[in-house]
mmCIF file of the N, C-alpha and C atoms, coordinates in Angstrom:
data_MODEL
# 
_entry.id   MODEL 
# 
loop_
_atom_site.group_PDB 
_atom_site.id 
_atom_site.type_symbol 
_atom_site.label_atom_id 
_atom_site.label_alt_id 
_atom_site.label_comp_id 
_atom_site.label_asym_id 
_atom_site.label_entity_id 
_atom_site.label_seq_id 
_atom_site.pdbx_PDB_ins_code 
_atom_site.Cartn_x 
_atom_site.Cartn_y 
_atom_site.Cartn_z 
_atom_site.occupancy 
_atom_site.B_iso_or_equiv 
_atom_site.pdbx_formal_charge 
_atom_site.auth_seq_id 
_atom_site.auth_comp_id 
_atom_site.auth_asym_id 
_atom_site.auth_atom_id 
_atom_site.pdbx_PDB_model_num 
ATOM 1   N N  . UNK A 1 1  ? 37.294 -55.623 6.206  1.00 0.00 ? 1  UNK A N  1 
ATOM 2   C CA . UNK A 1 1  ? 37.288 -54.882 4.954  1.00 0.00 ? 1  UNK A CA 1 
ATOM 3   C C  . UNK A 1 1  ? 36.619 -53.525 5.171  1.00 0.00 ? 1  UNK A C  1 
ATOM 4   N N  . UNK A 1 2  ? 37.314 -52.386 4.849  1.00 0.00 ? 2  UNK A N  1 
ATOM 5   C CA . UNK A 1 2  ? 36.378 -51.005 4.601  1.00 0.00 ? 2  UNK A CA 1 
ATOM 6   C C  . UNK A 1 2  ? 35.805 -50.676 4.023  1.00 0.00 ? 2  UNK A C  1 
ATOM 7   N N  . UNK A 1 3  ? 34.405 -50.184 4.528  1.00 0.00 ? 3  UNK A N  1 
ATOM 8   C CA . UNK A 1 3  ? 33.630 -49.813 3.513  1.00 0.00 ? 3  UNK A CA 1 
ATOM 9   C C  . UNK A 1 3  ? 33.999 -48.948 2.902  1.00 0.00 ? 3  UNK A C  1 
ATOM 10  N N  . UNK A 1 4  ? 32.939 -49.037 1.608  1.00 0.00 ? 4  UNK A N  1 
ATOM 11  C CA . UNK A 1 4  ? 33.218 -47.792 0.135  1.00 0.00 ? 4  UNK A CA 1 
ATOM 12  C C  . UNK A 1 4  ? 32.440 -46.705 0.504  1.00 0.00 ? 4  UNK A C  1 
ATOM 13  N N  . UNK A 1 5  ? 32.648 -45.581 -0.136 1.00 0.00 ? 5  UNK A N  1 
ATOM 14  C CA . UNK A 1 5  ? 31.597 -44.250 -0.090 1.00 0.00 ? 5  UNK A CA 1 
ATOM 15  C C  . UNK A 1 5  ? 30.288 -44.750 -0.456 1.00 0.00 ? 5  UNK A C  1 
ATOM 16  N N  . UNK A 1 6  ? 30.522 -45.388 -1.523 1.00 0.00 ? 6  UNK A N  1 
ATOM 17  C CA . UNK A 1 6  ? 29.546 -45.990 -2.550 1.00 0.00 ? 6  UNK A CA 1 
ATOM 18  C C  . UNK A 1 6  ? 28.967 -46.752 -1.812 1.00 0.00 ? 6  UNK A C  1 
ATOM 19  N N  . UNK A 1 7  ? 29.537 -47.619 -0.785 1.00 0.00 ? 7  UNK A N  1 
ATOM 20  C CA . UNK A 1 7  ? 28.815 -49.172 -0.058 1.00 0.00 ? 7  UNK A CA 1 
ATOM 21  C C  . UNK A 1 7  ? 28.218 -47.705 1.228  1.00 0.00 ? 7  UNK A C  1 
ATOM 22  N N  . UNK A 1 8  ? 28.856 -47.610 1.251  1.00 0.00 ? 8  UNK A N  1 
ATOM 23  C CA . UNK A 1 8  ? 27.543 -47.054 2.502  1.00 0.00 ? 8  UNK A CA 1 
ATOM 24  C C  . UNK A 1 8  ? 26.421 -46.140 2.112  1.00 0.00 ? 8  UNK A C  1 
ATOM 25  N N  . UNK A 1 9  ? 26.585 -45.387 0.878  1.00 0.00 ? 9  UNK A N  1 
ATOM 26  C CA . UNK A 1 9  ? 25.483 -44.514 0.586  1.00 0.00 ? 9  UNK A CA 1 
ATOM 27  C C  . UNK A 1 9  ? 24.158 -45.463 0.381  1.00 0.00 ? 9  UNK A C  1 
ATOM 28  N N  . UNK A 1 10 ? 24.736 -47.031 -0.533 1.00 0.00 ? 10 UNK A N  1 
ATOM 29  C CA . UNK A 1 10 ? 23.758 -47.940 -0.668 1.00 0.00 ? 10 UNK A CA 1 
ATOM 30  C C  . UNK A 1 10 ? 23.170 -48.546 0.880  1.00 0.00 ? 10 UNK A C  1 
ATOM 31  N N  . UNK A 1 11 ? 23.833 -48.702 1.798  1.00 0.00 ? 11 UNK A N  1 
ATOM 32  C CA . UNK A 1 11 ? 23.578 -49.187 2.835  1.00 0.00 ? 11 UNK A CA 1 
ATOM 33  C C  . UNK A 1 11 ? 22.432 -48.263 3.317  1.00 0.00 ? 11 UNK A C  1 
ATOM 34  N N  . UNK A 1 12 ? 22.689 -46.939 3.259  1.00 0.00 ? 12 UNK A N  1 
ATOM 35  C CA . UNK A 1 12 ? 21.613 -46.014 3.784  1.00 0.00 ? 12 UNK A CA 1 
ATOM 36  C C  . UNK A 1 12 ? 20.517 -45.954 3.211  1.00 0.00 ? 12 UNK A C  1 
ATOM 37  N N  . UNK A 1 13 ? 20.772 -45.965 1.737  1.00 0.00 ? 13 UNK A N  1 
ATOM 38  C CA . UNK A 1 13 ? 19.027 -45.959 1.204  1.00 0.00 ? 13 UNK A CA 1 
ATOM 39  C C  . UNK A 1 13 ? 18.254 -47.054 1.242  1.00 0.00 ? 13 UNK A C  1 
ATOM 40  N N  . UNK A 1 14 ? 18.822 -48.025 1.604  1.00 0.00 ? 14 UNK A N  1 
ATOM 41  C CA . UNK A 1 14 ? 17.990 -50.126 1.679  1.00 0.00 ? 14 UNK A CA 1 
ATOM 42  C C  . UNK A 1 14 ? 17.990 -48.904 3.313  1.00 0.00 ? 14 UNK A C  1 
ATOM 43  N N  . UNK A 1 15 ? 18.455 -48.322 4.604  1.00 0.00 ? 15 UNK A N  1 
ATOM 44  C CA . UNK A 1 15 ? 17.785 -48.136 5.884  1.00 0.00 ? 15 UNK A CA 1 
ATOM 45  C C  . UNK A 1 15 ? 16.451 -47.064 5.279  1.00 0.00 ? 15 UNK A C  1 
ATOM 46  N N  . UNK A 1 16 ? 16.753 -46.285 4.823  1.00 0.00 ? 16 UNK A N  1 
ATOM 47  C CA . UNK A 1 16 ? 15.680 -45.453 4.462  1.00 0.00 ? 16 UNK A CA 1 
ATOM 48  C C  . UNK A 1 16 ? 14.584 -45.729 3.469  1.00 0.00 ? 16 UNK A C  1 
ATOM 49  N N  . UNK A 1 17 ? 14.455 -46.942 2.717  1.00 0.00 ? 17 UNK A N  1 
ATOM 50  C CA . UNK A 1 17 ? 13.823 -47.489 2.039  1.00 0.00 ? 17 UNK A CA 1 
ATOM 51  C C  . UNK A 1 17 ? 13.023 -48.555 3.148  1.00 0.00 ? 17 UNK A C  1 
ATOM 52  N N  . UNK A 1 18 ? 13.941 -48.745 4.179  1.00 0.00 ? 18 UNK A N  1 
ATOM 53  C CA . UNK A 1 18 ? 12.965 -49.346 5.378  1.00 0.00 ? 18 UNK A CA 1 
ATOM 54  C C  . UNK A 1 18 ? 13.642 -51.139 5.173  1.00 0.00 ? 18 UNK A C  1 
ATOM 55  N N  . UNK A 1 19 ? 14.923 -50.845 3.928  1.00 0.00 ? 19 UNK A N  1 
ATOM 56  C CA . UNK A 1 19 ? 15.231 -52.671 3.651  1.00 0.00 ? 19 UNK A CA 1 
ATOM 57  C C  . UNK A 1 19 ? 16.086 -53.303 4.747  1.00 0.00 ? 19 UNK A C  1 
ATOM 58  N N  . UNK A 1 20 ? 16.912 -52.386 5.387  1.00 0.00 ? 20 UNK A N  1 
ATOM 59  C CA . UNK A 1 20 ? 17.448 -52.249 6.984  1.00 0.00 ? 20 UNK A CA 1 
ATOM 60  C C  . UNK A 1 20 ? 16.929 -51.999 8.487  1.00 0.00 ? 20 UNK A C  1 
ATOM 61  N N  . UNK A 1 21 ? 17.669 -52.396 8.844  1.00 0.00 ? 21 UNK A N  1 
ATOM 62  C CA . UNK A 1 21 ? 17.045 -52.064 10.086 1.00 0.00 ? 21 UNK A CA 1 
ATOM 63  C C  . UNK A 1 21 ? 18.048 -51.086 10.352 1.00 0.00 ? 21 UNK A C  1 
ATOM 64  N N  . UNK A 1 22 ? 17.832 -49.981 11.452 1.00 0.00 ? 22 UNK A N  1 
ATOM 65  C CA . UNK A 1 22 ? 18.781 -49.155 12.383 1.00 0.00 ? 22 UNK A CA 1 
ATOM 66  C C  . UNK A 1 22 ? 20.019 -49.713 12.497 1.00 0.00 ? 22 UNK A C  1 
ATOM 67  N N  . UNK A 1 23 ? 19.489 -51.111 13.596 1.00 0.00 ? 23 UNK A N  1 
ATOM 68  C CA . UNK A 1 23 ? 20.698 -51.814 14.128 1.00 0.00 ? 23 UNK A CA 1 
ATOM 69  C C  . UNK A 1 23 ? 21.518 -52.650 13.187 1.00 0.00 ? 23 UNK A C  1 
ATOM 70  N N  . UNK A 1 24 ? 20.623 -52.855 11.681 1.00 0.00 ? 24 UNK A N  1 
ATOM 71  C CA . UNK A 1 24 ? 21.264 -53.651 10.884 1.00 0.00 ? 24 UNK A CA 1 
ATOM 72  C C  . UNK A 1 24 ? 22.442 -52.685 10.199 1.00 0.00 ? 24 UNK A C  1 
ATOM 73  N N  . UNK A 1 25 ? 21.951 -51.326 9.809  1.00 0.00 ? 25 UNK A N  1 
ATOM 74  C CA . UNK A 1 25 ? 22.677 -50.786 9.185  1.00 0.00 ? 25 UNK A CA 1 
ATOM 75  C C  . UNK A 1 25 ? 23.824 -50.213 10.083 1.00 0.00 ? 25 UNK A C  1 
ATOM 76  N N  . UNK A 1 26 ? 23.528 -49.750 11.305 1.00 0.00 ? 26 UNK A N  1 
ATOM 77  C CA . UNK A 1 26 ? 25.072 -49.734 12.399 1.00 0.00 ? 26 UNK A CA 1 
ATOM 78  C C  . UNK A 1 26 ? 25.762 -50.512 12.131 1.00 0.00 ? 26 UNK A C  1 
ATOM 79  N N  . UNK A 1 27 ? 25.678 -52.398 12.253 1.00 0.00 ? 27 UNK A N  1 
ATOM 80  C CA . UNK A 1 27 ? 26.057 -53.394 12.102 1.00 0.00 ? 27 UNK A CA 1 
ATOM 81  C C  . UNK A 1 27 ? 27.195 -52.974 10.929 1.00 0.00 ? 27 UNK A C  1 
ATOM 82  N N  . UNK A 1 28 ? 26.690 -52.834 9.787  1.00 0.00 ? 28 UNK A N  1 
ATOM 83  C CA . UNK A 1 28 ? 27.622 -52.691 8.621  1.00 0.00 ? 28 UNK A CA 1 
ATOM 84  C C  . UNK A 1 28 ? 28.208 -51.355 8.644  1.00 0.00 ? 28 UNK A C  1 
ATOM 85  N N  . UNK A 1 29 ? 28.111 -50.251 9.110  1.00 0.00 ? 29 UNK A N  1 
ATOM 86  C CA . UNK A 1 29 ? 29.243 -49.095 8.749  1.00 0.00 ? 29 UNK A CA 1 
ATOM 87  C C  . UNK A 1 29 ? 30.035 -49.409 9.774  1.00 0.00 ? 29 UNK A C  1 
ATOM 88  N N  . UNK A 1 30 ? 31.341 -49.125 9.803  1.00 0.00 ? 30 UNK A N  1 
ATOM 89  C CA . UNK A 1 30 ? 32.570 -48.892 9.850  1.00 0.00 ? 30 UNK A CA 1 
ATOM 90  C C  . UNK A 1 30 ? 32.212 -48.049 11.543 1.00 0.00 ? 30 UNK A C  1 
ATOM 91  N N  . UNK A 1 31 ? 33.345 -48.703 12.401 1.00 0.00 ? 31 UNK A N  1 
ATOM 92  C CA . UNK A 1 31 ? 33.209 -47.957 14.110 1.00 0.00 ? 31 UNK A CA 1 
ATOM 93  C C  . UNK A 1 31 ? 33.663 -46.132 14.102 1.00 0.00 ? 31 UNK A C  1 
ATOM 94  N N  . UNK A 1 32 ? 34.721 -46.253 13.083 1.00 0.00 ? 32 UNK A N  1 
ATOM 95  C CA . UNK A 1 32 ? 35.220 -44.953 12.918 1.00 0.00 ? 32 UNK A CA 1 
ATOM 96  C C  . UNK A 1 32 ? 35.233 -44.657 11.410 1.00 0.00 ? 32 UNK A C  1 
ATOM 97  N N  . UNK A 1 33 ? 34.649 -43.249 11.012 1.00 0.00 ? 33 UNK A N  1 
ATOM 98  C CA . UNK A 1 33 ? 34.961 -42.959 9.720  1.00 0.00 ? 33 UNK A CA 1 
ATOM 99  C C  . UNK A 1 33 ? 35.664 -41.707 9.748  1.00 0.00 ? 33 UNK A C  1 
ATOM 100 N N  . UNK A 1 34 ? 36.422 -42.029 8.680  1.00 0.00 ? 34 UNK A N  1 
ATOM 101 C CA . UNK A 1 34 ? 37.496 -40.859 8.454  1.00 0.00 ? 34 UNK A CA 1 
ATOM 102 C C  . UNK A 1 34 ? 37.579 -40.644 7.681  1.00 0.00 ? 34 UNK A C  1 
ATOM 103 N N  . UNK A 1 35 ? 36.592 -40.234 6.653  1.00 0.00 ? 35 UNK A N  1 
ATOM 104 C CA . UNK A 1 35 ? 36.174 -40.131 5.208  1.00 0.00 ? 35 UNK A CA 1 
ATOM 105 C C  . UNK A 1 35 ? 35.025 -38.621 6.166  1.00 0.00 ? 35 UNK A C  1 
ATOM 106 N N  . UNK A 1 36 ? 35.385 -37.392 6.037  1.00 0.00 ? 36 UNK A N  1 
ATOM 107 C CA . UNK A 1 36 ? 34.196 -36.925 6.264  1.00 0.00 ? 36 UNK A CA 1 
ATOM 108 C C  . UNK A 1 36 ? 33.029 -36.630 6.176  1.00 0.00 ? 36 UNK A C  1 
ATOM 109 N N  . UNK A 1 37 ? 32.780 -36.987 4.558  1.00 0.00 ? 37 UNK A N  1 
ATOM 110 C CA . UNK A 1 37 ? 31.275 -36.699 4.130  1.00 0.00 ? 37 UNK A CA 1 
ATOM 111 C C  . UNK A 1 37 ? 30.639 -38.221 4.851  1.00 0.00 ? 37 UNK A C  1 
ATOM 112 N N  . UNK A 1 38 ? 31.351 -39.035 4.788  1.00 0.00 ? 38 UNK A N  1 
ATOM 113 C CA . UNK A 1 38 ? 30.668 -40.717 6.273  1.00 0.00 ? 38 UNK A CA 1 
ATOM 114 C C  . UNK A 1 38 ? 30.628 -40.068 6.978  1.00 0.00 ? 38 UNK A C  1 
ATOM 115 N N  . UNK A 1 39 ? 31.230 -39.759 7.829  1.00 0.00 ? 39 UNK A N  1 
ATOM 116 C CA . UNK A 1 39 ? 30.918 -39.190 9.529  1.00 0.00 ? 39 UNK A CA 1 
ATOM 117 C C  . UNK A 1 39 ? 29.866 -38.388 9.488  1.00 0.00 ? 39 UNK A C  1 
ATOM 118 N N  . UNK A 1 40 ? 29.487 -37.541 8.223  1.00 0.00 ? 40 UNK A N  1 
ATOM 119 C CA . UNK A 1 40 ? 28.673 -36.620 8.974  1.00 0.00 ? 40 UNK A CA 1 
ATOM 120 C C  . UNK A 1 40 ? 27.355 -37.071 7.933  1.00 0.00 ? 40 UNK A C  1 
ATOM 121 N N  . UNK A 1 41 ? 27.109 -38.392 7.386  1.00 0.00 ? 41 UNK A N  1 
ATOM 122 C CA . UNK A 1 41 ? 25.991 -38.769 6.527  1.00 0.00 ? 41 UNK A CA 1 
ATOM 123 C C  . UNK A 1 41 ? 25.698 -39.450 7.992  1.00 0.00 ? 41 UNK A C  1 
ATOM 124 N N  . UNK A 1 42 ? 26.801 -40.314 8.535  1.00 0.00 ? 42 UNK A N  1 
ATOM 125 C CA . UNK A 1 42 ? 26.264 -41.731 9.799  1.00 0.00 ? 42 UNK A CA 1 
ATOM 126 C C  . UNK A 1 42 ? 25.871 -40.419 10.691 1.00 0.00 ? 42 UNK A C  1 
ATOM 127 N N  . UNK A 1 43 ? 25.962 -39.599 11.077 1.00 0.00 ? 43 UNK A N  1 
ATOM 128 C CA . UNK A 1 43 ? 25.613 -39.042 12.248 1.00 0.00 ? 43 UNK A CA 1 
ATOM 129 C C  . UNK A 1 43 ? 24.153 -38.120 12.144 1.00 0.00 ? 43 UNK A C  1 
ATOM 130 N N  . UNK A 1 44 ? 23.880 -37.734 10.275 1.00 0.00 ? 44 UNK A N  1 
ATOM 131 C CA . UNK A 1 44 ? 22.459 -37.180 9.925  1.00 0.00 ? 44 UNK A CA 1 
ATOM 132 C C  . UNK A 1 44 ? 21.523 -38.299 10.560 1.00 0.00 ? 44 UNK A C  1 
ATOM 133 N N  . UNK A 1 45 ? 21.460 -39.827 9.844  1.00 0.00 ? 45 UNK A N  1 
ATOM 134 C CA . UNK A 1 45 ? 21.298 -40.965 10.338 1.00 0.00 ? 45 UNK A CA 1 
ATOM 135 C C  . UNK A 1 45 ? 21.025 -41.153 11.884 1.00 0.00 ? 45 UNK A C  1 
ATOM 136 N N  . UNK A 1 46 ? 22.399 -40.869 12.062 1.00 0.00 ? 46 UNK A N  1 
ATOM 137 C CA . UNK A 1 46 ? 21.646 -41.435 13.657 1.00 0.00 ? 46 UNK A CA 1 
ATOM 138 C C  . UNK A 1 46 ? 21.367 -40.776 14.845 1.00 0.00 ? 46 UNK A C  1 
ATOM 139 N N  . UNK A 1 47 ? 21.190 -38.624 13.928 1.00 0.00 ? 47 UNK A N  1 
ATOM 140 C CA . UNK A 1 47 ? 20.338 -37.585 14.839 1.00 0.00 ? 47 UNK A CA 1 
ATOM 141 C C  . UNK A 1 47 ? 19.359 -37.463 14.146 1.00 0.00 ? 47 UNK A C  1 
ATOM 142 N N  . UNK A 1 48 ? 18.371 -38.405 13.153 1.00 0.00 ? 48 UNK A N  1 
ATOM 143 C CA . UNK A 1 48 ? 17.330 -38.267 12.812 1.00 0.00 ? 48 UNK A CA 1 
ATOM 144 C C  . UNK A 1 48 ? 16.433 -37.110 13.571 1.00 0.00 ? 48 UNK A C  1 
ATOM 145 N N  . UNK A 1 49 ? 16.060 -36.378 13.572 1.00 0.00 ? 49 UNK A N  1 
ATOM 146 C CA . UNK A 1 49 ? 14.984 -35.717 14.024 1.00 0.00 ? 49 UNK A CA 1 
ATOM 147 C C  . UNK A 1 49 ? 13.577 -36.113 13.920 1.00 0.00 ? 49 UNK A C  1 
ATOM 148 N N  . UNK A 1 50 ? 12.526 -36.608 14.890 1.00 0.00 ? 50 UNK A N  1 
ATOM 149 C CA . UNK A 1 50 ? 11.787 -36.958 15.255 1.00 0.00 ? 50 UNK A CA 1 
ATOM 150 C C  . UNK A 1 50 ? 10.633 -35.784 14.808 1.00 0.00 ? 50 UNK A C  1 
ATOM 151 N N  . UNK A 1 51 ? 9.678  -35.849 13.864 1.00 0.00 ? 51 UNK A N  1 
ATOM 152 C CA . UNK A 1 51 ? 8.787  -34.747 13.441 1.00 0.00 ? 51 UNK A CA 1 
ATOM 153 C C  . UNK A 1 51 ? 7.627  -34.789 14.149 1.00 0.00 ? 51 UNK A C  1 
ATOM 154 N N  . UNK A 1 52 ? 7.574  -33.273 14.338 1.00 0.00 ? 52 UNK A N  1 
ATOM 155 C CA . UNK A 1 52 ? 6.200  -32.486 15.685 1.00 0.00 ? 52 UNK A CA 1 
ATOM 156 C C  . UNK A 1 52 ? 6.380  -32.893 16.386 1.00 0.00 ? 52 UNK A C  1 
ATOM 157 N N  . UNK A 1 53 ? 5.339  -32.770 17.578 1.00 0.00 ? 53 UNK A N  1 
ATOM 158 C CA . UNK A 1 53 ? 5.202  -33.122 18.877 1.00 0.00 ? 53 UNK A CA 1 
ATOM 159 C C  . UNK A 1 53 ? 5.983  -31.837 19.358 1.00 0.00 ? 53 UNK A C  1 
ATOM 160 N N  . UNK A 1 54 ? 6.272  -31.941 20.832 1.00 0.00 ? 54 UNK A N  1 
ATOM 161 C CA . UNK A 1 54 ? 6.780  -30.970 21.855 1.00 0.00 ? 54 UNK A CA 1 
ATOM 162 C C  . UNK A 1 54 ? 7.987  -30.601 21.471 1.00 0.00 ? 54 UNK A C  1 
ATOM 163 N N  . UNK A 1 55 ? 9.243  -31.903 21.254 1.00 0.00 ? 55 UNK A N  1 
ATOM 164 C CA . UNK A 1 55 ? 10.322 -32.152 21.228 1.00 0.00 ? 55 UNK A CA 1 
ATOM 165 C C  . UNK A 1 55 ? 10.681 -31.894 19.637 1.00 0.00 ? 55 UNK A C  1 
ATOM 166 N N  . UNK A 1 56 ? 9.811  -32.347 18.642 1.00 0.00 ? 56 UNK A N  1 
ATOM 167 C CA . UNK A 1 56 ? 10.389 -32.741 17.513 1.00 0.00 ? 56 UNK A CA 1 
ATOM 168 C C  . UNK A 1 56 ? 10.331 -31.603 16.084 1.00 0.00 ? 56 UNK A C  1 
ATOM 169 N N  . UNK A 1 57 ? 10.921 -31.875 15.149 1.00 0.00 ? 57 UNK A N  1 
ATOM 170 C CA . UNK A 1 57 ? 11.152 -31.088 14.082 1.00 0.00 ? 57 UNK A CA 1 
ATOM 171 C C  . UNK A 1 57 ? 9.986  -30.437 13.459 1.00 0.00 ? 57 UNK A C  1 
ATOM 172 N N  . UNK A 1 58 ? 10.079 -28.968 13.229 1.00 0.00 ? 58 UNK A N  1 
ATOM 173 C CA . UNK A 1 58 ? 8.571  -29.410 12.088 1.00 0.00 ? 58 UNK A CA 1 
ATOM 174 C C  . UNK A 1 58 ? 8.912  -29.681 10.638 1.00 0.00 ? 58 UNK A C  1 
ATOM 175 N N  . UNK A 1 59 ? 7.728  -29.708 10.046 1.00 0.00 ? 59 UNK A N  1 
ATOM 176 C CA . UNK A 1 59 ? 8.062  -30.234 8.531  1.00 0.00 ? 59 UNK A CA 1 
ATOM 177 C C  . UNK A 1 59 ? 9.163  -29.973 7.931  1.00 0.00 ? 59 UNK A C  1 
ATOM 178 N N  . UNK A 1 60 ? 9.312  -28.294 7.698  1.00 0.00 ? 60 UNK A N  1 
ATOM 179 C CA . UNK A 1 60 ? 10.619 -28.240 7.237  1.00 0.00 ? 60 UNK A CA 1 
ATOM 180 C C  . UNK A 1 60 ? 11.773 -28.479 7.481  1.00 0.00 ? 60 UNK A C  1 
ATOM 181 N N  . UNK A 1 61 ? 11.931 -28.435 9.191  1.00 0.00 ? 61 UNK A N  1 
ATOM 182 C CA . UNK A 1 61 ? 13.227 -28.771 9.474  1.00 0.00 ? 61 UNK A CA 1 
ATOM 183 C C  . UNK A 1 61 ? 13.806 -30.142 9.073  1.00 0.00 ? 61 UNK A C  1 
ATOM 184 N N  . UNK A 1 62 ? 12.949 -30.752 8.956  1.00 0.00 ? 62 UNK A N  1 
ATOM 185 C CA . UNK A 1 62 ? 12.985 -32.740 8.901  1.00 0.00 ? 62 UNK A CA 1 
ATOM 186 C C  . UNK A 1 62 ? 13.342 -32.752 7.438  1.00 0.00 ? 62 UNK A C  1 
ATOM 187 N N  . UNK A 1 63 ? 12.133 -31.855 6.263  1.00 0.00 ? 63 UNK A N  1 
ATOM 188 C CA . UNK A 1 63 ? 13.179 -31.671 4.669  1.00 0.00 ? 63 UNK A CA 1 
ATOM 189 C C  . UNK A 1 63 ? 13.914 -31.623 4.356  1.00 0.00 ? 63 UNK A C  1 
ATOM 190 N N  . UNK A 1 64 ? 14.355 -30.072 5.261  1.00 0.00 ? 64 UNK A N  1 
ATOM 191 C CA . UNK A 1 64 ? 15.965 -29.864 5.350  1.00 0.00 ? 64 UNK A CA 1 
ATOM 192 C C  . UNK A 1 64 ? 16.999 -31.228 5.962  1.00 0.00 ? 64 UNK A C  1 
ATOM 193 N N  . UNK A 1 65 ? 16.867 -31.707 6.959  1.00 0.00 ? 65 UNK A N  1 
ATOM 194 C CA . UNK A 1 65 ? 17.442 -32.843 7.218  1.00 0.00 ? 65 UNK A CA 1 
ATOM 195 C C  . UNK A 1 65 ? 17.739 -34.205 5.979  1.00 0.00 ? 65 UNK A C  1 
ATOM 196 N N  . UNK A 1 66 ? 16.338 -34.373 5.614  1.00 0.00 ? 66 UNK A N  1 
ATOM 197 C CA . UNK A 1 66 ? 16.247 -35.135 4.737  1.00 0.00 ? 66 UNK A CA 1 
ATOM 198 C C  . UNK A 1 66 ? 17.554 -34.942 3.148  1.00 0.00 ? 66 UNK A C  1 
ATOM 199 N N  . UNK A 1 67 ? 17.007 -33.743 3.191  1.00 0.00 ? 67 UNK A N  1 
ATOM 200 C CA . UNK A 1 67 ? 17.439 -32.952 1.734  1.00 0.00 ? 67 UNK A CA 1 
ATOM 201 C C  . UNK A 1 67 ? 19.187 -32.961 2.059  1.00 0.00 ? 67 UNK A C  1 
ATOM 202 N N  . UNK A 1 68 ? 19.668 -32.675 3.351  1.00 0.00 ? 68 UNK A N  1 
ATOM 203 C CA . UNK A 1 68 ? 21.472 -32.995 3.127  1.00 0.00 ? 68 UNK A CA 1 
ATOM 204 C C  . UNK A 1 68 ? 21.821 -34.408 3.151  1.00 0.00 ? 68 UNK A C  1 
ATOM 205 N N  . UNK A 1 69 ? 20.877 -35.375 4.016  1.00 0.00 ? 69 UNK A N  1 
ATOM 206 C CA . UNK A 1 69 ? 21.070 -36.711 3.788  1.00 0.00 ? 69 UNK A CA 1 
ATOM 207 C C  . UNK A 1 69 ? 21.268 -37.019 2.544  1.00 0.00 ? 69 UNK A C  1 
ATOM 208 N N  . UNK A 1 70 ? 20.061 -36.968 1.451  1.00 0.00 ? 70 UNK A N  1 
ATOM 209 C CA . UNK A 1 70 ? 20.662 -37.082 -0.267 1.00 0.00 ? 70 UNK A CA 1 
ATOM 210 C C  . UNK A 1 70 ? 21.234 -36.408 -0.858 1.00 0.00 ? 70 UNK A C  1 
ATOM 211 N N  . UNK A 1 71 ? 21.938 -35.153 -0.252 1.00 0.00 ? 71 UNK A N  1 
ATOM 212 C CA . UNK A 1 71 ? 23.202 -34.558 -0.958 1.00 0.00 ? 71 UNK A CA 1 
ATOM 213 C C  . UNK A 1 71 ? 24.089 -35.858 -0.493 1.00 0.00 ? 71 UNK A C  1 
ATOM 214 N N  . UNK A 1 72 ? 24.208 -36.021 0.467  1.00 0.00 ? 72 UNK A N  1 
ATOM 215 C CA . UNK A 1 72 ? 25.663 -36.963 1.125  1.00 0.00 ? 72 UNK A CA 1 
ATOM 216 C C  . UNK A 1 72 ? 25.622 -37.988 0.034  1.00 0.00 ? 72 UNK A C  1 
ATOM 217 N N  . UNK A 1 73 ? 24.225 -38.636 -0.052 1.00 0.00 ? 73 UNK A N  1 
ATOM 218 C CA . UNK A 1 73 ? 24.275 -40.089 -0.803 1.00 0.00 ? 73 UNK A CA 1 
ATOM 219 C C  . UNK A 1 73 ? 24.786 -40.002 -1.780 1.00 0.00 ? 73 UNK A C  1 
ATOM 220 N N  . UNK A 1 74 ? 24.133 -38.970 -2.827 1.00 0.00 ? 74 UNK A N  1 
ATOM 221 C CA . UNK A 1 74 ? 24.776 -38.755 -4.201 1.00 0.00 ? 74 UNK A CA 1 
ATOM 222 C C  . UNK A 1 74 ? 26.082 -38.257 -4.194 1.00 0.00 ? 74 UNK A C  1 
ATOM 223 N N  . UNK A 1 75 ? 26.709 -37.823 -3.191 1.00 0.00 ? 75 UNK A N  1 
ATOM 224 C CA . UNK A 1 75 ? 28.052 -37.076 -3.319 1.00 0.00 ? 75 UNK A CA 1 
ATOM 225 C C  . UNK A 1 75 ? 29.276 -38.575 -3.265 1.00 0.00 ? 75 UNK A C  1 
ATOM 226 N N  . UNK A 1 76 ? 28.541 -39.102 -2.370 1.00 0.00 ? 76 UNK A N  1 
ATOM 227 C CA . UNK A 1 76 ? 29.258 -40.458 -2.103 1.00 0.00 ? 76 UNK A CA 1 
ATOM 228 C C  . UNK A 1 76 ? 28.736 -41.418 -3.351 1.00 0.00 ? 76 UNK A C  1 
ATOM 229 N N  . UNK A 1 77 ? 28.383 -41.565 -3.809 1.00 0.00 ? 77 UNK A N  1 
ATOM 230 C CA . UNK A 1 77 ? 27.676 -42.288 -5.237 1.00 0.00 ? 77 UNK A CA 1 
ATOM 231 C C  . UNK A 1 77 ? 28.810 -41.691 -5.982 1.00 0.00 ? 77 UNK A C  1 
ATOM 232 N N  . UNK A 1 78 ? 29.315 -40.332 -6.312 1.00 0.00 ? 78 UNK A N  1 
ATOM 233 C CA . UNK A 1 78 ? 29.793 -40.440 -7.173 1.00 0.00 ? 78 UNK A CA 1 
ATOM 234 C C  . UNK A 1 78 ? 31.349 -40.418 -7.491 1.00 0.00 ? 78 UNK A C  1 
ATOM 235 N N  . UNK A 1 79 ? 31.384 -40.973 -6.389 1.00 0.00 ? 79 UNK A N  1 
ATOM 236 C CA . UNK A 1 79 ? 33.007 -41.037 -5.930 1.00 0.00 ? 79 UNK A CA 1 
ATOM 237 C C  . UNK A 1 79 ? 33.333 -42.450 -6.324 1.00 0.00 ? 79 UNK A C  1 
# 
């Protein structure tokens, strides 16, 4: 069965609410999405940016990250 816009935006906020796991929520989206606002919500997801340190985001960049992740959700919510 394919997922909905709707089923995966929920899927993401139970991962970001911490009610998922990573691997749980891979588990349930779809191998290929062809819905583009999916492809590019699963891929915010799973280039998380890692904040400070040497390598990682600073604050704002990680907001900004954050902040298109819940455009995606709600965009897909309201479909």
């Amino acid at each position: 069965m394919e997922a909905t816009r709707r089923q995966v935006a929920e899927w993401v906020e139970q991962y970001l609410a911490r009610d998922l796991s990573f691997d749980q929520l891979f588990d349930l989206l779809p191998e290929v999405q062809a819905d583009s606002d999916v492809a590019e919500l699963v891929d915010l997801v799973e280039h998380e940016p890692k904040r400070g340190g040497v390598f990682g985001a600073t604050a704002d960049e990680h907001a900004r990250h954050m902040r298109r992740i819940r455009e995606l959700i709600g965009r897909l919510q309201a479909s």
